[in-house]
N, C-alpha and C positions, 0 to 999 in steps of 0.2 A: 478362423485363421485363414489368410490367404493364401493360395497356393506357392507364392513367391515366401512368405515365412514361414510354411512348412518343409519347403525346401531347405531351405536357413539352418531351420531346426533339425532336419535330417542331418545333412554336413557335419553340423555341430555335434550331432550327439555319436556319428560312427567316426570322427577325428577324435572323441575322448573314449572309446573305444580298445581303442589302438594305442601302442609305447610313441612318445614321439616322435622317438629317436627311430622310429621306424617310417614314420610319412614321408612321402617325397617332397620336394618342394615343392611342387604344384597341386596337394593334397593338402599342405601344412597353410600354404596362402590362402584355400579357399576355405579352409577352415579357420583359420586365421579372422579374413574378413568378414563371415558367418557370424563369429560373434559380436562386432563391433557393430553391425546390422541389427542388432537386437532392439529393440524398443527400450529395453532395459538394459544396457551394457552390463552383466556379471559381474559382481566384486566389488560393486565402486560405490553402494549402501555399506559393504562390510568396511571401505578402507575410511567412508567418512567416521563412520561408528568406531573405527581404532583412535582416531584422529582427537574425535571428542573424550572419548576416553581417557586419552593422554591428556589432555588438556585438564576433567577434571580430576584427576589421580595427581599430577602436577598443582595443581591450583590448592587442592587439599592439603597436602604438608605431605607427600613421600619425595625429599629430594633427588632418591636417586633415578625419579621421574621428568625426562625435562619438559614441561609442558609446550614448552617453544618448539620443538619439534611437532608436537599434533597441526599448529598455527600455520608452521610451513608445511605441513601434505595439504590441509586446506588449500593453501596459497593455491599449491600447482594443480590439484585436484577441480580448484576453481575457474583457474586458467583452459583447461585441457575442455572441461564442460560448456562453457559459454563458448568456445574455438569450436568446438565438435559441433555444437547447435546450430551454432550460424552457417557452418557448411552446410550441415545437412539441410538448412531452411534453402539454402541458397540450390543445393541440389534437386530439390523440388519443385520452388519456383521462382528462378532464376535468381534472387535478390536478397536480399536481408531489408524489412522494413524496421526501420529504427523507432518508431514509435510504435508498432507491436512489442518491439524488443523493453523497451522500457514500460510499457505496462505491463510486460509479465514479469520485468525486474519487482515494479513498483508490488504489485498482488504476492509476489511472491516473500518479501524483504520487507516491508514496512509495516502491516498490517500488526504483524507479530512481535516485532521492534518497539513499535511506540506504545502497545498496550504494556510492554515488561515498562518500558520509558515511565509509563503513565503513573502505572502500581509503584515501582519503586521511590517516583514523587511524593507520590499520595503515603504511601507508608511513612517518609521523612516526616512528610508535614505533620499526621495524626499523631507521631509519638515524640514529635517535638526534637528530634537530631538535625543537627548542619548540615544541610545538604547546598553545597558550592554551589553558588549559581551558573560559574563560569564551565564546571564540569558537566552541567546536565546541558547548555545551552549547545557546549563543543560536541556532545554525544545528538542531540535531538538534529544538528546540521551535520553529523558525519565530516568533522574536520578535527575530531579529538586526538586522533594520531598524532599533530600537532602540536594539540593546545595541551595537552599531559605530557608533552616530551620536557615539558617548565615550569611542571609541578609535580609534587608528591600524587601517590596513585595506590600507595600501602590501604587505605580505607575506603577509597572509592568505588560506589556499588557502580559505577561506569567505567573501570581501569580498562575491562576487556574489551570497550568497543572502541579501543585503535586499530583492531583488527578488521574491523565491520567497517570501518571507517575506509581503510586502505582497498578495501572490495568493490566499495562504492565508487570509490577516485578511478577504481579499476573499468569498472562499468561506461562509467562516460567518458572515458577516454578511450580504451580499447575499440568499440565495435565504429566509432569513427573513421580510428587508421584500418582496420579491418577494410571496412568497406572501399575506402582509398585503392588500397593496393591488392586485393584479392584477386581483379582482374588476369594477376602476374604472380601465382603464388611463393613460384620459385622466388622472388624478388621480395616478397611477404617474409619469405622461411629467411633469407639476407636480414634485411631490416631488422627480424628478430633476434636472431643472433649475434649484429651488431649491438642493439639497446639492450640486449643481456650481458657482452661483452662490456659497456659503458656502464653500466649500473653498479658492474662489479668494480671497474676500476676510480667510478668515483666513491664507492663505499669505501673502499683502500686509501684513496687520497684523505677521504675526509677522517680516517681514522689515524691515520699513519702522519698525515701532512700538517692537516687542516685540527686535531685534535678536535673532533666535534663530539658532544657529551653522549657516551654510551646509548643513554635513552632516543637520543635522534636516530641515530644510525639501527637501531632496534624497531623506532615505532614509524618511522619517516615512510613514503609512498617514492620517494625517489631513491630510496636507500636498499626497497624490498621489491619494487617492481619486477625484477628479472626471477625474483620465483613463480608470478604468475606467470611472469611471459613464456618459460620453460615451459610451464602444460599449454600455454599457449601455441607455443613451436611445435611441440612435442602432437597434436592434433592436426596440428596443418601438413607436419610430416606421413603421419599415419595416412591422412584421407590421400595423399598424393602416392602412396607405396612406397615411400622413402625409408620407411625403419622397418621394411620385411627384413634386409639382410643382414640387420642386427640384432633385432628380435629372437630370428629364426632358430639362431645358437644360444639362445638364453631363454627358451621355453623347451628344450629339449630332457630336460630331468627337472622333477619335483622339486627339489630341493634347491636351485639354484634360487629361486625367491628368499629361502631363506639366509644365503649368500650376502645378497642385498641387503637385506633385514638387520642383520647382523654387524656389518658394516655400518649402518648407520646407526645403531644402536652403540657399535664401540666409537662413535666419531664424539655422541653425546658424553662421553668419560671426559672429552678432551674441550668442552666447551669451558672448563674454568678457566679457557685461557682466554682472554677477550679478543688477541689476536689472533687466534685459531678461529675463533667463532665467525668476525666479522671481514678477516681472507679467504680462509680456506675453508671452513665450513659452510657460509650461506654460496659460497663459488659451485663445489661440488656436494653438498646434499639435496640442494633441488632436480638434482641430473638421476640421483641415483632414485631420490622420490616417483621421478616418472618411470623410470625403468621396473620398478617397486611394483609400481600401479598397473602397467602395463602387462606385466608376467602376471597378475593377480585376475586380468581378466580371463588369460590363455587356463590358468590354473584352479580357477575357484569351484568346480566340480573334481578337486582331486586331489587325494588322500587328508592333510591336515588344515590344508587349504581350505576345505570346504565350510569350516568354519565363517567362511569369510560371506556366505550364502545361506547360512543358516539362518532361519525364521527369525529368533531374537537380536541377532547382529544386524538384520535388513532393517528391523524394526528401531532399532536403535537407532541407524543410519539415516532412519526416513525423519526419524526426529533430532537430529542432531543439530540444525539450526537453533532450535529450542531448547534443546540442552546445554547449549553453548550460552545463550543468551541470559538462560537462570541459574547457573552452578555458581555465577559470582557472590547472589543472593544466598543461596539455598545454602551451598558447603559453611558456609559462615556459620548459618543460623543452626544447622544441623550440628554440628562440632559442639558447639556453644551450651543444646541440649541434653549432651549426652556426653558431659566432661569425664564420669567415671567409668567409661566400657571400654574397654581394650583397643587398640586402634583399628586393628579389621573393623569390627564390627560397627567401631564409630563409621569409619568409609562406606559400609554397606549401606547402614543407616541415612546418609548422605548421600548416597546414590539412588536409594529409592527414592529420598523424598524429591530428588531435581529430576527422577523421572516421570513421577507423578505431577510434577507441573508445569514440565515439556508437554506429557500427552496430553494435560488441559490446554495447554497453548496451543499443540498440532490440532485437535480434535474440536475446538470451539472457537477459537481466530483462525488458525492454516487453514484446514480443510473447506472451510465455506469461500477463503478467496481463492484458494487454488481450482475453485469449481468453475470461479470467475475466469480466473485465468485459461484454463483448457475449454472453456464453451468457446471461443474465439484460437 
């Protein structure tokens, strides 16, 4: 460890020491930015891993799980990561090279993708099911967001990759304007809040005006961009000091996370409305997401929080890409074999078994290209 993050880690570890409510401000910043300094930011393996979680708990049949909610902490989760990375590249040395950037997209995202892409072919084909050509085609190009916003998606083992799909659009389009305007961040942190601003008001027109079919406005990339651009914003603000003095009073007791938490949990009671969901819901849950995320970093060494750092939650979290990409498959199949067990159990049942073929996925595809990826 070098002596610049052991200092880090000092900081960090006599600011959780202490009540918060008791640091000064000039104590709480440096502890503040201490953690954000980490190699591993705190918390943010545990909130992918709630994320997915929700996703497959939702995906499984417990409706009072809204799986859509996991999809957008992703969103801004995703946002807030690729924003964070490229400052720090750029605080190192001086730049963001966009073809480094895109093959550690590429070793990171695809390797793992197109082997689930390959199996789930290969499985149609050997047991002789219909498998849509136009659905495997729009998934293997990442424009299915799209092309399932105009068909049925109830049985398609690619319905989830509109999400994967909107990530991707996300990738090459982001670190473009990035690079454009970073020069002038202040004028970055504008522009973002502008196209968060428009995002929102043409999802309202096309809902409200334009009456465009539920599915568009759910799986569309210009309908959902402004949840990425939130963690987007939301990094660019951080690296610049701009949300210390909002922060500040919202890390100051435990329990204010669960505040948050809470609130967005009662906002998902109110999503049977389609107009709550696609005004005021996708407006203000991405806001309250990052705020979410953010207390979670200040908080995850403390009291029930910690959960959020535990061994199996990280673990979770490190494979969540791959959990995300087999529960479509797996919960089916798993339901399927075990009609007569009680529902927990069926769920548990179902959760082992799309852990045990995420870890095959992390540990036999991920890991050897992510090796590729960090030797450069």
């Amino acid at each position: 460890m070098t002596e610049g993050a052991a200092e880090t880690t000092k900081i960090a570890a006599g600011a959780s020491s202490r009540s918060d409510d008791s640091l000064s401000a000039a104590s709480w910043r440096e502890a503040w930015r201490a953690r954000f300094a980490r190699t591993a930011i705190p918390g943010l393996d545990g909130v992918r891993a709630l994320a997915v979680l929700l996703v497959i708990a939702g995906h499984f049949g417990f409706e009072q799980v809204n799986a859509a909610f996991g999809v957008m902490m992703f969103f801004v989760l995703s946002g807030f990561l690729i924003t964070w990375l490229m400052l720090k590249e750029i605080e190192g040395s001086g730049t963001v090279s966009l073809r480094e950037f895109y093959r550690r997209r590429m070793l990171r995202i695809f390797p793992a993708f197109y082997a689930f892409w390959l199996f789930v072919v290969g499985l149609y084909f050997v047991r002789g099911h219909e498998l849509r050509t136009g659905e495997a085609v729009s998934a293997f190009f990442y424009y299915s967001n799209y092309y399932l916003t105009f068909g049925s998606t109830e049985d398609s083992p690619f319905g989830h990759t509109w999400s994967l799909s909107i990530e991707e659009q996300f990738y090459l389009l982001w670190p473009l304007l990035f690079l454009m305007g970073i020069r002038n961040p202040v004028r970055l942190a504008k522009i973002l809040v502008v196209a968060i601003i428009t995002c929102w008001l043409w999802r309202t027109v096309a809902y409200t005006v334009l009456d465009l079919d539920a599915k568009y406005i759910y799986r569309a990339f210009d309908t959902r961009f402004d949840h990425l651009a939130v963690g987007c914003l939301a990094a660019l603000l951080l690296k610049q000091g701009m949300l210390e003095e909002i922060m500040r009073p919202l890390t100051q007791r435990a329990w204010y996370p669960a505040v948050v938490l809470a609130a967005l949990l009662a906002a998902q009671a109110l999503h049977e409305s389609e107009a709550f969901t696609y005004i005021v819901g996708y407006a203000l849950e991405p806001l309250l997401v990052a705020i979410f995320i953010l207390q979670l970093v200040w908080f995850s060494d403390k009291g029930v929080w910690r959960i959020f750092e535990h061994p199996v939650t990280r673990y979770l979290g490190r494979i969540s890409y791959a959990l995300y990409l087999w529960q479509q498959l797996t919960l089916y199949t798993a339901k399927r074999l075990t009609p007569g067990l009680p529902v927990l159990l069926q769920f548990l049942f179902a959760l082992g078994v799309t852990v045990a073929f995420a870890t095959a996925s992390y540990f036999i595809i991920e890991k050897p290209f992510l090796k590729l990826k960090h030797r450069h």
